[in-house]
N, C-alpha and C positions, 0 to 999 in steps of 0.2 A: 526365354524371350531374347534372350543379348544372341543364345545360337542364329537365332533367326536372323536377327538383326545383321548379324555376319554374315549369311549364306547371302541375304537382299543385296546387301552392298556389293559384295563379291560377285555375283552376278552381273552388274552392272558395269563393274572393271573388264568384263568380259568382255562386254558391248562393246565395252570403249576401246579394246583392240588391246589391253596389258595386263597381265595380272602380275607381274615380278612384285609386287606386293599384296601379303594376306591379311597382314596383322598390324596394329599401328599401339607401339605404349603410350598409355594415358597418361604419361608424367609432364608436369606443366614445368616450361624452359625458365630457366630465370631471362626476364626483359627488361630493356631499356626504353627512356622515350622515344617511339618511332620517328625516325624521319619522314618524309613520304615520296613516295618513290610513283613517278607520274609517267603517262604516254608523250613522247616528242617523233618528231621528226626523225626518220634513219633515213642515213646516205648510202651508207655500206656494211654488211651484213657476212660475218665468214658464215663459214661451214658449220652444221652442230659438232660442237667435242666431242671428245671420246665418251663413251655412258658413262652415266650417273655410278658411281658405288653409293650400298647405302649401309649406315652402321646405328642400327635402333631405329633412332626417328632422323636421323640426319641423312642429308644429301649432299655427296663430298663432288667435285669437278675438277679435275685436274687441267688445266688452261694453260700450263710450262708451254705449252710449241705456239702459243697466239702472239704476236709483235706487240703487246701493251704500251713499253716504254721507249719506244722509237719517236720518231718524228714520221708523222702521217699516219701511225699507227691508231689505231679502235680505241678509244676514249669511255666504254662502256658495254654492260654486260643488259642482253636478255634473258631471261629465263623463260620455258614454256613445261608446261605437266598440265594432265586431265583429271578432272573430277569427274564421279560418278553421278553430279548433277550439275544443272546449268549454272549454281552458286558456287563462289569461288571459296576457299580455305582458309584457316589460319597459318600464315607461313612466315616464317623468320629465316634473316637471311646475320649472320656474325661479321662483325667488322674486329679482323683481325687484329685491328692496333690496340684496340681496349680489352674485346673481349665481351663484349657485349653481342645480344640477339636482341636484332632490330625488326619489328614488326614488318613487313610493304604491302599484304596479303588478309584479310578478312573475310569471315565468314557473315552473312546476316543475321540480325541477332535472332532470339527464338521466337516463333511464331511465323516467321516468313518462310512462305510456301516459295519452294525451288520447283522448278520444270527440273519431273526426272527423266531429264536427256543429259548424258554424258556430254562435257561441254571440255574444251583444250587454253588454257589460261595462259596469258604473256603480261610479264611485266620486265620492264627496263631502268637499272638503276643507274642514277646521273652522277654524274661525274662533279656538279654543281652539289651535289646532297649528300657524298660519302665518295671519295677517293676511290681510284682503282686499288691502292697501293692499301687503303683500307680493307677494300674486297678482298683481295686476294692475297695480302702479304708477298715478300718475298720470293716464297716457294709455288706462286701463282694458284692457287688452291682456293675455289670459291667452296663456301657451303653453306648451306640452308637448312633449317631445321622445321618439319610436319609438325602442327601443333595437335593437341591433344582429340581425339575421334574416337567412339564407339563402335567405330568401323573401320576399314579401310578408306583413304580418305585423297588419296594422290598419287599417280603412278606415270609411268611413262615421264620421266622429268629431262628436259635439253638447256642447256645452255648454248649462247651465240656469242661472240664476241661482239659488237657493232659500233660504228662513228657515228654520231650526236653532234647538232647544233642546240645543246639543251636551253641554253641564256643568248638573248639579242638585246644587243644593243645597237638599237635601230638608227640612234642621232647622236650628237655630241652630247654626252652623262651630265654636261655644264646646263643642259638645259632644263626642261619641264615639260612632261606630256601630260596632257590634262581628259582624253579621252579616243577612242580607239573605232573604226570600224573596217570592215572589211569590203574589196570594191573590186573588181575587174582582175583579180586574182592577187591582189597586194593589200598589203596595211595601211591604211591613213592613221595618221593621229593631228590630235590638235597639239600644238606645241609651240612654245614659247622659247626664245635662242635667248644665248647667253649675253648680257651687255654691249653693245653696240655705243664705245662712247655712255653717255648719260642712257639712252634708247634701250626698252628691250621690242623685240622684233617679235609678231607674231605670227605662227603660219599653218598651214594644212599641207603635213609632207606625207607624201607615199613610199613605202620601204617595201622590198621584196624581202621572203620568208628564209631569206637568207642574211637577213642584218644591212641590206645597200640600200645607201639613201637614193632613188630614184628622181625625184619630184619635188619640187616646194613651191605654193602658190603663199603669196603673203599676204597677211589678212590685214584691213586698216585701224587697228587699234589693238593696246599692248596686251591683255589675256586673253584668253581666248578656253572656254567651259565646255562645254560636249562635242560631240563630232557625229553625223551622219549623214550616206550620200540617200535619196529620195528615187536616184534613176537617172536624173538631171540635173539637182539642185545639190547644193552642200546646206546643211543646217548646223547654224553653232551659235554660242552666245558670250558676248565680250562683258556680261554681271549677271547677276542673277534675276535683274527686273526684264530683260526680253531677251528673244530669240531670233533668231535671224535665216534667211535664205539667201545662201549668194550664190550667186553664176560662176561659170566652171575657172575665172579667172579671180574670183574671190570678192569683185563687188558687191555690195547687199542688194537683195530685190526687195526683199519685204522686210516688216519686223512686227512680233509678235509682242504684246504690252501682256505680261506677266507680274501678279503680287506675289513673287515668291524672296520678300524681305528675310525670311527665317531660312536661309540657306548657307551654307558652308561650300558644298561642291555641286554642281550639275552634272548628269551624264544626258545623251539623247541618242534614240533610238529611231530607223522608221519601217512601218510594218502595216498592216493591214491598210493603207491608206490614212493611217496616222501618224503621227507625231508623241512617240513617249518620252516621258523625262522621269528618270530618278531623282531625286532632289534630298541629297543628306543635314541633316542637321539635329545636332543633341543626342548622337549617338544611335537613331535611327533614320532611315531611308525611306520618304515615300515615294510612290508610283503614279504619277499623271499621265492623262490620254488629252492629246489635245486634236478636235477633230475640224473640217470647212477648212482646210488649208488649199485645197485649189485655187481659191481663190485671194489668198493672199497676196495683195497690192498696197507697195507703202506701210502704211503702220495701220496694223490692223486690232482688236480686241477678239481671241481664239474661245471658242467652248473648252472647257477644263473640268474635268471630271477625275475624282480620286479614285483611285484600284487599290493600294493596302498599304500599310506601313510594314515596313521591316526591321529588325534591330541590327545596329552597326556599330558596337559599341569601341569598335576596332579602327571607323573610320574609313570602311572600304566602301565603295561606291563604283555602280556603273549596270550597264544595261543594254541589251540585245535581242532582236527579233529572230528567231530560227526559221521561221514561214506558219510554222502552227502557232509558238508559247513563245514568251517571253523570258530570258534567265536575266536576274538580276542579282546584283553582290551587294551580301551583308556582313551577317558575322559568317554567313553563309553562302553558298550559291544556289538560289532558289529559281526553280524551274515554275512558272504560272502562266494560268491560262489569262486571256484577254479580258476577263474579268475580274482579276486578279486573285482567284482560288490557285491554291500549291499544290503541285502536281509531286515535284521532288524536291531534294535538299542534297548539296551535295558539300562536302569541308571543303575548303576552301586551306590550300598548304601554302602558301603565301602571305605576304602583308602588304600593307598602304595599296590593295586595289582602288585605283581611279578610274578604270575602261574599261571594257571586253567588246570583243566583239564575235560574230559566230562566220564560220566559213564554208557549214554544210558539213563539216567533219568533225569537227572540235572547235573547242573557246579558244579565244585567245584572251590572255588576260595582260593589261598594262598592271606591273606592280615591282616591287622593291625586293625580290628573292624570298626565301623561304625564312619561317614564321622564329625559326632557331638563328636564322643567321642577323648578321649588321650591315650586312650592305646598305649604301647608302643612295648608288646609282639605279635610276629605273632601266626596267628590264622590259621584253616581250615573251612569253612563252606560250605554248599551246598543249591542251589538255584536252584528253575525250573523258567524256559521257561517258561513267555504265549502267 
């Protein structure tokens, strides 16, 4: 059986256009708690290194001629190799300071069916998550260790060198974003500025995907709870008993009379011709659809209808319309449909989410860095779907 099982897969490396691998040993690596090593933005991209050596299950990269520790120099590494199906691998990549093998790569667990179409995987580690100087040490030497296969299980492996905006910091760290959408090709957040005198100042700034404050319309009163544009309208809420509609200069039109006393943080969303809110409190996150808002005039009383609770025992909160489903943040990022059935679930490698918003390519998530570190100041990042 295991012969066959070998010939199957081996086969399939063929498709894929490599076989410089036959054979893969089944010896499990010693691991560390993984970091997690996520999709961002590349600016600039070398050339692939020189090929891969490989020694057992290791994949060694010799990276000496790439400018790492310059000024203006590539701040981060890709990797790319093919599987013999459309699911990706177990793969560890060693951070040479410790000595440790850090997971970035999984396979699905047993039972999930893979399309068997040979598929070319990329991932990119951040320079916010593990050092270059960790990657590579001194003698600039990346490498990566194939985890354990019954088969042949990765072949054709490349490295890039590449420049990352991996962390934004979209406004002064002094201050407080409290929720996120995406608009005309830029970021809105709702946010709150640092002391002004006794004052704090509240406003809806627009930042480009590059960290620059663009825009700030100022909102008339001092917090300011979810953020979303409607097409024409901004929707936001300065407490948790109503919501509001303001014109593109930040005055209210409407305002919507909400009982939602049990809340800690709002997010809002707008999609199908509604109006969603996430609504955290007690450790989990419920989902509302509030619908009749065309004609919202003055202070109105909305239809509200509940879709699911979530658990958030973590405190993360926020909420996004993709054009089909809705993803929402809990202890997870749950992908659901307009009825509030879960479609997916994705971890969520960060902490204190308050926002997301979608941009058609990826989330963007308002949060505090990743779940290992102490950052104190918020961030913006963006992350794809797989």
């Amino acid at each position: 059986m295991n012969r066959w099982l070998t010939i199957f897969c081996t086969v399939f490396l063929l498709i894929a256009g490599c076989t410089e691998r036959t054979t893969c040993p089944c010896r499990e690596p010693g691991l560390a708690t993984a970091p997690y090593i996520d999709d961002v933005i590349v600016y600039a991209e070398s050339d692939s290194v020189p090929p891969a050596s490989w020694t057992g299950d290791e994949i060694v990269f010799d990276l000496s001629e790439i400018p790492f520790f310059t000024d203006g120099g590539y701040n981060a590494i890709r990797v790319a190799y093919r599987t013999p199906t459309y699911c990706d691998h177990d793969m560890f990549v060693l951070n040479q300071t410790t000595g440790a093998w850090h997971q970035f790569a999984s396979r699905p667990p047993p039972g999930f069916d893979c399309l068997m179409v040979p598929a070319r995987h990329f991932h990119v580690f951040l320079p916010s998550k593990m050092s270059i100087s960790d990657l590579i040490g001194s003698e600039q030497i990346l490498k990566l260790r194939v985890g354990p296969s019954r088969c042949p299980a990765v072949c054709c492996p490349a490295a890039y060198a590449v420049r990352v905006n991996p962390r934004y910091y979209p406004i002064d760290p002094e201050g407080w974003c409290y929720d996120t959408d995406w608009h005309d090709g830029s970021i809105w957040v709702s946010y709150r500025d640092p002391s002004v005198g006794t004052e704090r100042i509240a406003s809806i700034t627009r930042i480009s995907v590059q960290g620059e404050k663009l825009d700030s319309i100022p909102i008339p009163w001092e917090l300011v709870y979810g953020l979303t544009f409607d097409g024409r309208s901004f929707w936001t809420s300065s407490n948790r008993m109503n919501v509001y509609r303001l014109n593109l200069n930040g005055e209210p039109a409407c305002s919507l009379q909400l009982d939602l006393r049990d809340a800690d943080d709002m997010s809002v969303t707008w999609g199908d011709d509604a109006l969603w809110l996430s609504v955290l409190w007690r450790e989990s996150v419920t989902v509302y659809r509030i619908d009749a808002l065309p004609t919202c005039i003055g202070q109105t009383t909305p239809t509200v209808s509940t879709l699911g609770r979530f658990p958030s025992e973590c405190g993360n909160n926020g909420i996004a319309w993709t054009g089909r489903h809705l993803l929402v943040a809990g202890d997870r990022l749950y992908r659901i449909t307009r009825h509030g059935g879960v479609i997916d679930t994705y971890r969520l490698p960060v902490r204190d989410v308050v926002g997301l918003a979608w941009n058609g390519e990826g989330v963007w998530l308002v949060h505090r860095g990743p779940k290992t570190g102490m950052d104190r100041e918020q961030v913006i990042s963006r992350f794809l779907l797989r």
